[in-house]
C-alpha positions, 0 to 999 in steps of 0.5 A: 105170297107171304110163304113164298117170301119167307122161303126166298129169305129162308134160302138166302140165309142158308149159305150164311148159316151153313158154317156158323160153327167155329169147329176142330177135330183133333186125333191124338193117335198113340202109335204103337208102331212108331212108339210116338204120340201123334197130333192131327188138328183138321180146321176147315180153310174157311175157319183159318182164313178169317182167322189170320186176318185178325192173327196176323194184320197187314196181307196174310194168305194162308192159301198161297204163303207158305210163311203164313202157314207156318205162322198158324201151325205155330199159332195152333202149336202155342195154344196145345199142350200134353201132360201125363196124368201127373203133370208132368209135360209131354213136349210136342215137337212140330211136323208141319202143317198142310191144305189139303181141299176144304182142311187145313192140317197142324201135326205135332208128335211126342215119344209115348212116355213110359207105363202112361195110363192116361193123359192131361191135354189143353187145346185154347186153338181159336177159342180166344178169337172165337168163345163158340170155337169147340175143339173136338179132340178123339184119343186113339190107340190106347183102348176104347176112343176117348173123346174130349170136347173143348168148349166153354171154358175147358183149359185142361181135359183128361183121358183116363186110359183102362187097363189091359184085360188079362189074357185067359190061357 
């Protein structure tokens, strides 16, 4: 009887447990193509509908206000920011923002700055609501995938991009 129980209490608590993660992905995508530096942060809806409850006070809704949508990407686009190796700032322009089923989608894009071997980034995005947010950031286009992971009390990472082997003849 006793084990029965727990179990009842076991899954009862599951659906609570199931997303006690405060988590991002963002792609940082050096698109050779279009010669930009392209920004995809991927928050879970769940995650941004709390979220603006305690960004913005009063009615917010992130799923139907397109004006409240915008006001998170513009929160997400506060809390990011790019720089060269030295320093230097890479200003981010912002695309637009979308819901796409259980993801909420911030873009931003850059030009790639000349010769860049690597790059500085900062990315705070609900990590002043939430101290447990981690924001996992994955450098693409350069090379190897670089992985940057926000958590604690990172402000600034870097990705340190290798150097092209030689081609042999």
């Amino acid at each position: 009887m006793r084990f029965m129980l727990i179990m009842v209490v076991l899954m009862l608590a599951a659906p609570a447990m199931a997303h006690q993660l405060k988590a991002s992905v963002t792609t940082v995508l050096f698109n050779q193509r279009t010669h930009n530096i392209e920004l995809m942060h991927r928050f879970y809806l769940h995650d941004t509908e709390h979220a603006v409850e305690h960004l913005f006070p009063g009615n917010a809704d992130i799923l139907s206000d397109e004006a409240d949508q915008q006001r998170f990407a513009d929160y997400v686009a506060s809390h990011v920011a790019l720089q060269t190796l030295a320093g230097e700032a890479i200003t981010l322009t912002d695309v637009g923002a979308q819901i796409d089923g259980k993801f909420f989608w911030v873009y931003q894009e850059a030009p790639i700055p000349n010769n860049i071997k690597g790059i500085r980034m900062s990315n705070g995005s609900l990590r002043d609501l939430w101290p447990s947010q981690v924001n996992m950031v994955n450098v693409e286009g350069k090379g190897k995938v670089k992985t940057l992971q926000f958590t604690n009390n990172e402000k600034w990472l870097e990705a340190i991009f290798e150097p092209k082997e030689p081609q042999e003849n």
